[in-house]
KEVEX-384457 format. One record per residue (C-alpha): chain; residue number from 1; y, z, x. Coordinates in Angstrom, 2 decimals, padded with zeros to 5 digits. Example, Ala and Ser with C-alpha at 12.3 -4.5 7.8 and 13.67 -1.06 7.14 Angstrom:
+-----+-----+---------+---------+---------+
! mol ! seq !      py !      pz !      px !
+-----+-----+---------+---------+---------+
!   A !   1 ! -004.50 !  007.80 !  012.30 !
!   A !   2 ! -001.06 !  007.14 !  013.67 !
+-----+-----+---------+---------+---------+
! end
This chain:
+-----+-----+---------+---------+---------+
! mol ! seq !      py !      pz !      px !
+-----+-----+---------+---------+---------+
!   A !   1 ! -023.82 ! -000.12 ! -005.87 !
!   A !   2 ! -020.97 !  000.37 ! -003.68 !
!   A !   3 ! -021.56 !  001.59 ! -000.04 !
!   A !   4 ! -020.47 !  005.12 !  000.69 !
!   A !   5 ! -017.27 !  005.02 !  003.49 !
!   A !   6 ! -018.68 !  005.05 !  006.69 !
!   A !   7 ! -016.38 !  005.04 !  010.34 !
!   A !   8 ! -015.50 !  001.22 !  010.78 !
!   A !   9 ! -015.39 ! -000.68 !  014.34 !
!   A !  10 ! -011.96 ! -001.39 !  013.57 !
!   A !  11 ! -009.39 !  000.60 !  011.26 !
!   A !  12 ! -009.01 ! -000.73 !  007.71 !
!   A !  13 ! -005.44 ! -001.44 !  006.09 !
!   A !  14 ! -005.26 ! -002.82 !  002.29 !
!   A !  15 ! -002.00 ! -004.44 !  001.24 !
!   A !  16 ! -001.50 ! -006.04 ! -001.88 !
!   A !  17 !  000.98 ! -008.94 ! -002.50 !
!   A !  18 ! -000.76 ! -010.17 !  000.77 !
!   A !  19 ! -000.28 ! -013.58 !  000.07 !
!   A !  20 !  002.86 ! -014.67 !  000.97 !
!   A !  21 !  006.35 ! -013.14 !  002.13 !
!   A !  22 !  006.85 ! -009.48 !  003.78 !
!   A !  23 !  003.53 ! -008.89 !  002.58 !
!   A !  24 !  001.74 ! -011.89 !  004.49 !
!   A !  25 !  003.37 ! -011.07 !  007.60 !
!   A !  26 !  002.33 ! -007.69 !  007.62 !
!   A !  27 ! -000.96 ! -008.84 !  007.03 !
!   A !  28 ! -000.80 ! -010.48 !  010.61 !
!   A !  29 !  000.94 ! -007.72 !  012.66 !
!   A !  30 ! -002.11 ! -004.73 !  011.42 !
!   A !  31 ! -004.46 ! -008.01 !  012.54 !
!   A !  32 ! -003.18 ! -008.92 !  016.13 !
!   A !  33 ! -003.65 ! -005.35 !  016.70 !
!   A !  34 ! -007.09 ! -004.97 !  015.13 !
!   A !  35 ! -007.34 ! -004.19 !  011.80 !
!   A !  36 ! -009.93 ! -005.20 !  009.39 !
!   A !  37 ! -007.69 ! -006.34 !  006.50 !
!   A !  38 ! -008.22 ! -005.77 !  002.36 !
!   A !  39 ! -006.04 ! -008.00 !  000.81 !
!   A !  40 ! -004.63 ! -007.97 ! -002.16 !
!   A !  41 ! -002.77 ! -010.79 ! -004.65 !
!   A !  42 ! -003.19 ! -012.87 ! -007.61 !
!   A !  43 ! -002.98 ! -015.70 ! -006.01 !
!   A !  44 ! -006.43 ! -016.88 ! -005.08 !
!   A !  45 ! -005.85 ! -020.00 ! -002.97 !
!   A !  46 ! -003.25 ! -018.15 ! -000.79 !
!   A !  47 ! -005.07 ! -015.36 ! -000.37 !
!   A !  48 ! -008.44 ! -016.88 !  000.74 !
!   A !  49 ! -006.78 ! -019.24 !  003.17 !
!   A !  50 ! -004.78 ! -016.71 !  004.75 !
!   A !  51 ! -008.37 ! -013.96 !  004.75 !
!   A !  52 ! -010.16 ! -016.76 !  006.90 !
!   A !  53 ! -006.73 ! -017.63 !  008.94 !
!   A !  54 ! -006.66 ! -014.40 !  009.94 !
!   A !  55 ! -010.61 ! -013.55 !  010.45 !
!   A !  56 ! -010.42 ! -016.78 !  012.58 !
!   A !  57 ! -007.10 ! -016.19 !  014.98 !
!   A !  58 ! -007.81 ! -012.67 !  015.83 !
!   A !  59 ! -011.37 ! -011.66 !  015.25 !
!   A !  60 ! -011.36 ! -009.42 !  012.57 !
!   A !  61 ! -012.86 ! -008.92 !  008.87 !
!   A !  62 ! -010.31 ! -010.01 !  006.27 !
!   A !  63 ! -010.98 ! -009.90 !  002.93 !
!   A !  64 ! -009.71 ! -011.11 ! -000.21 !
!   A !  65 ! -009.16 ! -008.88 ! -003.42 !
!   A !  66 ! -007.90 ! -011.17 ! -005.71 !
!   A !  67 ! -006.34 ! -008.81 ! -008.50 !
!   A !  68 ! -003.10 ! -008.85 ! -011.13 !
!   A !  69 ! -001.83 ! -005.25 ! -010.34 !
!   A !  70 !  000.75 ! -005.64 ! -013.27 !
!   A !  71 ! -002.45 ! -005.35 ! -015.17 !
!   A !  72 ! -003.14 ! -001.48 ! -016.32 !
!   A !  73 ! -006.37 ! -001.26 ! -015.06 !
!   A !  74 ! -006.77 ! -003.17 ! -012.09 !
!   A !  75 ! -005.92 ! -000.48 ! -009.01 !
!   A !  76 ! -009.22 !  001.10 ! -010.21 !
!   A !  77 ! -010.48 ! -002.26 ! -010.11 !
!   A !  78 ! -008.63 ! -002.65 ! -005.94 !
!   A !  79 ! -010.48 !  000.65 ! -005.50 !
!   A !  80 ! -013.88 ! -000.05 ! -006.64 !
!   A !  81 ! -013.87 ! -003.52 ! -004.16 !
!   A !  82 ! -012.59 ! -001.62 ! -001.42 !
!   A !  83 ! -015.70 !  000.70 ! -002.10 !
!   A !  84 ! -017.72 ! -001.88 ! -002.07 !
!   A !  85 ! -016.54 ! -003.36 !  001.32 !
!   A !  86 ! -018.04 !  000.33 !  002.92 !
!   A !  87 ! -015.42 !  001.41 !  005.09 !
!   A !  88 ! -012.37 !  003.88 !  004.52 !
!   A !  89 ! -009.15 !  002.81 !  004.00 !
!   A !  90 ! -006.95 !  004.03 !  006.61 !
!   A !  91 ! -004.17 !  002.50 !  006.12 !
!   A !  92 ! -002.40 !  001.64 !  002.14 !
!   A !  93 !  000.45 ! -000.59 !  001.97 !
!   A !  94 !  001.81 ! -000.77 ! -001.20 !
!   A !  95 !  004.19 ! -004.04 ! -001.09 !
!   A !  96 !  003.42 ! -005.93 ! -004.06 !
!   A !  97 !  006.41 ! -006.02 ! -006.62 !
!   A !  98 !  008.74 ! -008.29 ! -008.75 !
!   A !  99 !  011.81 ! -008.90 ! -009.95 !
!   A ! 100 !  013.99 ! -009.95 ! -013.01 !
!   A ! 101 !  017.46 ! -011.09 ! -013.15 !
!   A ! 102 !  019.91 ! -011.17 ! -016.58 !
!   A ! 103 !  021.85 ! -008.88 ! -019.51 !
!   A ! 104 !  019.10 ! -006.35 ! -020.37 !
!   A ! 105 !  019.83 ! -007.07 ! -023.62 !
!   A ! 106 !  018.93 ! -010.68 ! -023.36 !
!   A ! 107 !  015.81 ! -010.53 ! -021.03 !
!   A ! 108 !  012.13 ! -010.31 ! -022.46 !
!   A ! 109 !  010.75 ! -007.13 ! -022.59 !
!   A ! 110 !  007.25 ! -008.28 ! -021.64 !
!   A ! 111 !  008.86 ! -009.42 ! -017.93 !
!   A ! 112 !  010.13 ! -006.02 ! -017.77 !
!   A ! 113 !  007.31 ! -003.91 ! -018.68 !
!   A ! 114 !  004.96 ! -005.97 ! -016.52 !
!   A ! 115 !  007.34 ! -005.29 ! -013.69 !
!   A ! 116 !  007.65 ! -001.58 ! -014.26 !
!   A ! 117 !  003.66 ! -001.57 ! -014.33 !
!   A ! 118 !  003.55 ! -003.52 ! -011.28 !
!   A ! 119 !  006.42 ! -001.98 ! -009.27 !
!   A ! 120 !  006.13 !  001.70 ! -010.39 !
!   A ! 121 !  002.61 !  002.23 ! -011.60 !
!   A ! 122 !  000.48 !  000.22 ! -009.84 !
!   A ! 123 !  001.77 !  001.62 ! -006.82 !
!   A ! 124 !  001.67 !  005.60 ! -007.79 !
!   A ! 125 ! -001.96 !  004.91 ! -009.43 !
!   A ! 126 ! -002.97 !  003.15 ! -006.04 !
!   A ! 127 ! -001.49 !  006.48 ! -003.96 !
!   A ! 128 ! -003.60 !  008.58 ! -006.55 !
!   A ! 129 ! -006.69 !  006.63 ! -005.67 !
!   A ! 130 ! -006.50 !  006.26 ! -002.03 !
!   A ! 131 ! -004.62 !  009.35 ! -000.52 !
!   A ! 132 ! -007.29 !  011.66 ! -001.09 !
!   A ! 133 ! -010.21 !  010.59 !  000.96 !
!   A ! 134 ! -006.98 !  010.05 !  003.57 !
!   A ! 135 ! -006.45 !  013.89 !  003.12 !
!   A ! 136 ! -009.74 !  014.68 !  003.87 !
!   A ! 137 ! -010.19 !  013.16 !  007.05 !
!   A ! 138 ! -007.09 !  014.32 !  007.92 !
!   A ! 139 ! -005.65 !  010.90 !  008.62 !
!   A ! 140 ! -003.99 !  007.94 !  007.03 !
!   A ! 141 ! -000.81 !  006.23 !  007.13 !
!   A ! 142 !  000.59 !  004.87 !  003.38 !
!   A ! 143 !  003.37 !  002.17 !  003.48 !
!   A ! 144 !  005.72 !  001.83 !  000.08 !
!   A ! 145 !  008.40 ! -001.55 ! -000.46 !
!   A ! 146 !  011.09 ! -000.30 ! -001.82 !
!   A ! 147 !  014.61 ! -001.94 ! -001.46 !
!   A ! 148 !  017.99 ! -001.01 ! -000.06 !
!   A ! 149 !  018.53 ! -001.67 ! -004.48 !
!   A ! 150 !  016.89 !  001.95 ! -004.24 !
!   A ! 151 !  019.80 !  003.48 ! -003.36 !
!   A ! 152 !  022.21 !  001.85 ! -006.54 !
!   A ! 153 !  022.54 !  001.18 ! -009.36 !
!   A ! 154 !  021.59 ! -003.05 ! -010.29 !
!   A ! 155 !  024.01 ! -004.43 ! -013.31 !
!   A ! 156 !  022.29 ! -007.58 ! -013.94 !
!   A ! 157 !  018.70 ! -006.17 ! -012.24 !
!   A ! 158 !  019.22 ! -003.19 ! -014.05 !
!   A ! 159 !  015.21 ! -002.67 ! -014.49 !
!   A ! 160 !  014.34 ! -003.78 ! -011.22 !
!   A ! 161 !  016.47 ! -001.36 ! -009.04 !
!   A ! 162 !  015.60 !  001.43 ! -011.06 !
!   A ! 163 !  011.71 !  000.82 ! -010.40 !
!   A ! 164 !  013.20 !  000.81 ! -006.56 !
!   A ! 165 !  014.70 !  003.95 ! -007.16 !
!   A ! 166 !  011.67 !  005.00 ! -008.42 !
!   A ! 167 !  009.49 !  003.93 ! -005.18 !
!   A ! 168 !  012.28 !  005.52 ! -002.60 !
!   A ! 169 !  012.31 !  008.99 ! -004.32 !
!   A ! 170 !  008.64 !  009.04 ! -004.52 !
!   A ! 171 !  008.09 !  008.29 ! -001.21 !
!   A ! 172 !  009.83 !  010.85 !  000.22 !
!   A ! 173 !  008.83 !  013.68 ! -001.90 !
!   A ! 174 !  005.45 !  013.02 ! -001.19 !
!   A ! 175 !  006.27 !  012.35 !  003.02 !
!   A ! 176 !  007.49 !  015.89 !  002.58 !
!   A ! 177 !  004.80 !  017.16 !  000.92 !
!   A ! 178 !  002.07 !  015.67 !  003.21 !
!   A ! 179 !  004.05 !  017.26 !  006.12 !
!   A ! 180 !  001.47 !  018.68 !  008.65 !
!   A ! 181 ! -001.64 !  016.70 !  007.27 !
!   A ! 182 ! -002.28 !  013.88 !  009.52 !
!   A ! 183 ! -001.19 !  011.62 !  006.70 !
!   A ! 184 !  001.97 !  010.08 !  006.56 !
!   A ! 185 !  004.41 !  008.17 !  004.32 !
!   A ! 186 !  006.79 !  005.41 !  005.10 !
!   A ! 187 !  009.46 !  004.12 !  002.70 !
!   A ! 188 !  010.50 !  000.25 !  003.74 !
!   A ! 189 !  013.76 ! -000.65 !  001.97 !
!   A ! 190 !  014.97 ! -004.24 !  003.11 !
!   A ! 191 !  018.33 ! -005.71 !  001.65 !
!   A ! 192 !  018.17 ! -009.15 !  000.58 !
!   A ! 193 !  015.17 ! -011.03 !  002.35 !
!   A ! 194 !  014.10 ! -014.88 !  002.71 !
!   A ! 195 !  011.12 ! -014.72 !  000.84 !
!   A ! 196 !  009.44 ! -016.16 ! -002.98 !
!   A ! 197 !  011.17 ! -013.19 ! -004.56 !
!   A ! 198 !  014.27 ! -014.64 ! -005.55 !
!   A ! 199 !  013.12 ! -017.31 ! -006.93 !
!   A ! 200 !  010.88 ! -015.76 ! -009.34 !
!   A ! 201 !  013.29 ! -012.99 ! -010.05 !
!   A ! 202 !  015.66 ! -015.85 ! -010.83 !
!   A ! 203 !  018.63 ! -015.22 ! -008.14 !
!   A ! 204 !  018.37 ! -018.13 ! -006.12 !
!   A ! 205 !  021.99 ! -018.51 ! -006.87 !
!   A ! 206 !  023.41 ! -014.88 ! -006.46 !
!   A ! 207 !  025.87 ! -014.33 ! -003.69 !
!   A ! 208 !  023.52 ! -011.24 ! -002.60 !
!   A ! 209 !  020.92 ! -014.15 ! -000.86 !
!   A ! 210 !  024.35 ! -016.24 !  000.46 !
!   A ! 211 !  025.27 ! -013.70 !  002.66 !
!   A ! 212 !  025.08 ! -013.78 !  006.74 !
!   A ! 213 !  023.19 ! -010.62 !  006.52 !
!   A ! 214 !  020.11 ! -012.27 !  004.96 !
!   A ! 215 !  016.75 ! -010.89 !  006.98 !
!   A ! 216 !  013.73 ! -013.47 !  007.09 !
!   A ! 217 !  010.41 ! -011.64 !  006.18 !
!   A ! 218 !  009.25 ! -011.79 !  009.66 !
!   A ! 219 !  011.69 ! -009.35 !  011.12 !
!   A ! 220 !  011.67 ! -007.00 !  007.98 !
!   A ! 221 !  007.69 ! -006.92 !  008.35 !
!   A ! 222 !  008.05 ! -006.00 !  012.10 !
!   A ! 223 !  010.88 ! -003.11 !  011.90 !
!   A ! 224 !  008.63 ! -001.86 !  008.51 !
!   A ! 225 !  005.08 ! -001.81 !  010.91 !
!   A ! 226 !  007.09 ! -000.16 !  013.50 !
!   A ! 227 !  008.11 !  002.66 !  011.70 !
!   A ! 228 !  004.88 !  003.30 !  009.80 !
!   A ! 229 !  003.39 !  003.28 !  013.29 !
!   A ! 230 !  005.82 !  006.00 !  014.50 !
!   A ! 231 !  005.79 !  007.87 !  011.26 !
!   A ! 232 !  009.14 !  007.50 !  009.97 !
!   A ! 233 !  009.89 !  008.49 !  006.24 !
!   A ! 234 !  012.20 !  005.54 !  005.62 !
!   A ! 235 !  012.88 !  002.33 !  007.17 !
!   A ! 236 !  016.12 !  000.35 !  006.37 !
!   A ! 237 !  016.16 ! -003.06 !  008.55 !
!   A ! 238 !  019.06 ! -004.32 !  010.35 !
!   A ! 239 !  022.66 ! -002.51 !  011.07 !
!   A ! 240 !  024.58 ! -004.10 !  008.03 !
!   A ! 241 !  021.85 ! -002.59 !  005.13 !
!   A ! 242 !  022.33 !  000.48 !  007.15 !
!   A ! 243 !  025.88 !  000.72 !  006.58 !
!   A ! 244 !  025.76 ! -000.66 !  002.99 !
!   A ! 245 !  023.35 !  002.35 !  002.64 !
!   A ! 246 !  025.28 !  005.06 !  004.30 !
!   A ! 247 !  028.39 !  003.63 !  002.46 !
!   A ! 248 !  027.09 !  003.90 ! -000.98 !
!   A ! 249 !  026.07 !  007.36 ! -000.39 !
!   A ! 250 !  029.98 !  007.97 ! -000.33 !
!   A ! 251 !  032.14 !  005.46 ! -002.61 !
!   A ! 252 !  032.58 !  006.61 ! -006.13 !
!   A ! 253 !  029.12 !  005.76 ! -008.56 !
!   A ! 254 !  031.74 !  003.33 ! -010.71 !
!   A ! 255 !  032.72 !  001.27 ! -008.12 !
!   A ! 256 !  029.21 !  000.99 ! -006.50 !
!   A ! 257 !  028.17 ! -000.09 ! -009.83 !
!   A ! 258 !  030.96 ! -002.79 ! -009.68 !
!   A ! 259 !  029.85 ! -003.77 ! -006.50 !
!   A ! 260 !  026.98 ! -004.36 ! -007.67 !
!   A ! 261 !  027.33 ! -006.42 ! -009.94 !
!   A ! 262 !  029.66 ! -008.66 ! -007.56 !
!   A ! 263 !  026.95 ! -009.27 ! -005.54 !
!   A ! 264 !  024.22 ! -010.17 ! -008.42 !
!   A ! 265 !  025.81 ! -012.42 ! -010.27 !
!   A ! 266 !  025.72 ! -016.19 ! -009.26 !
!   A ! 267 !  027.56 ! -017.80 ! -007.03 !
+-----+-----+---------+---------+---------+
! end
């Protein structure tokens, strides 16, 4: 039976996609500063070598929750072990996520629906689950990856930056709705990053990761902690993404769309 939540020694955080990349880092920052860790991935190796990395270096109870969030049922699956662990979640970062690069019409719908399961629902049906007992403490922070993708359209990614889309307008509704609560919401939306994504997504070779302006996952997961820690609504690291983001806000929808796809395809 799982324990009721009781007041932990040290504040809880659980992030999923914990095992490597922005994710991993992340991991580290809540746990130099004392935070019990949940953490979430698929990857079971990883994730149990970083859990006792982490317990070791700084002190703290990390645990692994080794889980396939692109499968339907398994944030009430995350929820039920984090019951089980006995303490309240304090903090939820929401960071796992995937991408997919080609035509539309030529890549495989399974990829895609996984992703949107993974990207989008996962990470509402998570929010669903843990915001609540946040609410009723009256305290709780919730972190959401989006991407500076959020903000355009993606020829070539076209499923992908619409499930960032997705995650950036969610996020802010519901910061504005939680106004005055205790709880708050923090959208991080990095530009291109040094991390595993692009080689799963398949874009090793797009000019979008050849750029001067790539951010290594160590930076992005320090400007991203920062903000949650201060409250902001949205978090957009380093003064060129800013820009881009600002900029796209202005230039005619064709062109960013042609843009776009400039930067996506391959080098």
């Amino acid at each position: 039976m799982p324990h009721p939540p009781r007041e932990a020694v040290h504040p809880v955080v659980l992030i999923t996609g914990a095992s490597g990349g922005i994710g991993r880092d992340l991991a580290g920052l809540f746990a130099g500063d004392g935070f019990d860790l949940l953490l979430v991935a698929r990857s079971a190796g990883a994730l149990h070598e970083l859990a006792a990395e982490l317990t070791r270096r700084h002190g703290v109870t990390a645990t692994a929750i080794v889980a396939d969030l692109a499968a339907a049922g398994s944030p009430d699956a995350v929820r039920a072990a984090a019951d089980a662990h006995g303490a309240a979640v304090d903090v939820l970062v929401n960071n796992a996520g995937h991408g997919l690069y080609g035509r539309f019409s030529e890549t495989e719908l399974a990829v895609e629906m996984g992703m949107i399961q993974l990207n989008v629902s996962a990470l509402t049906h998570l929010t669903k689950l843990f915001l609540p007992p946040m609410l009723a403490r009256g305290r709780g922070r919730i972190l959401n990856v989006a991407s500076t993708a959020a903000f355009q359209p993606g020829p070539m990614m076209a499923v992908y930056y619409a499930t960032k889309a997705y995650v950036l307008s969610f996020s802010e509704a519901l910061a504005e709705e939680l106004s005055g609560t205790g709880v708050t919401v923090t959208c991080l939306a990095p530009g291109a990053t040094r991390t595993g994504f692009q080689a799963r997504a398949g874009m090793d070779r797009a000019r979008l990761f050849r750029g001067p302006n790539v951010l290594d996952s160590a930076s992005v997961a320090r400007r991203g902690y920062a903000g949650l820690m201060r409250g902001e609504r949205l978090v957009v690291p380093g003064v060129v993404n800013q820009a881009i983001v600002q900029a796209v806000r202005l230039l005619p929808r064709r062109l960013v769309t042609r843009i776009g796809r400039a930067l996506n395809d391959r080098a």
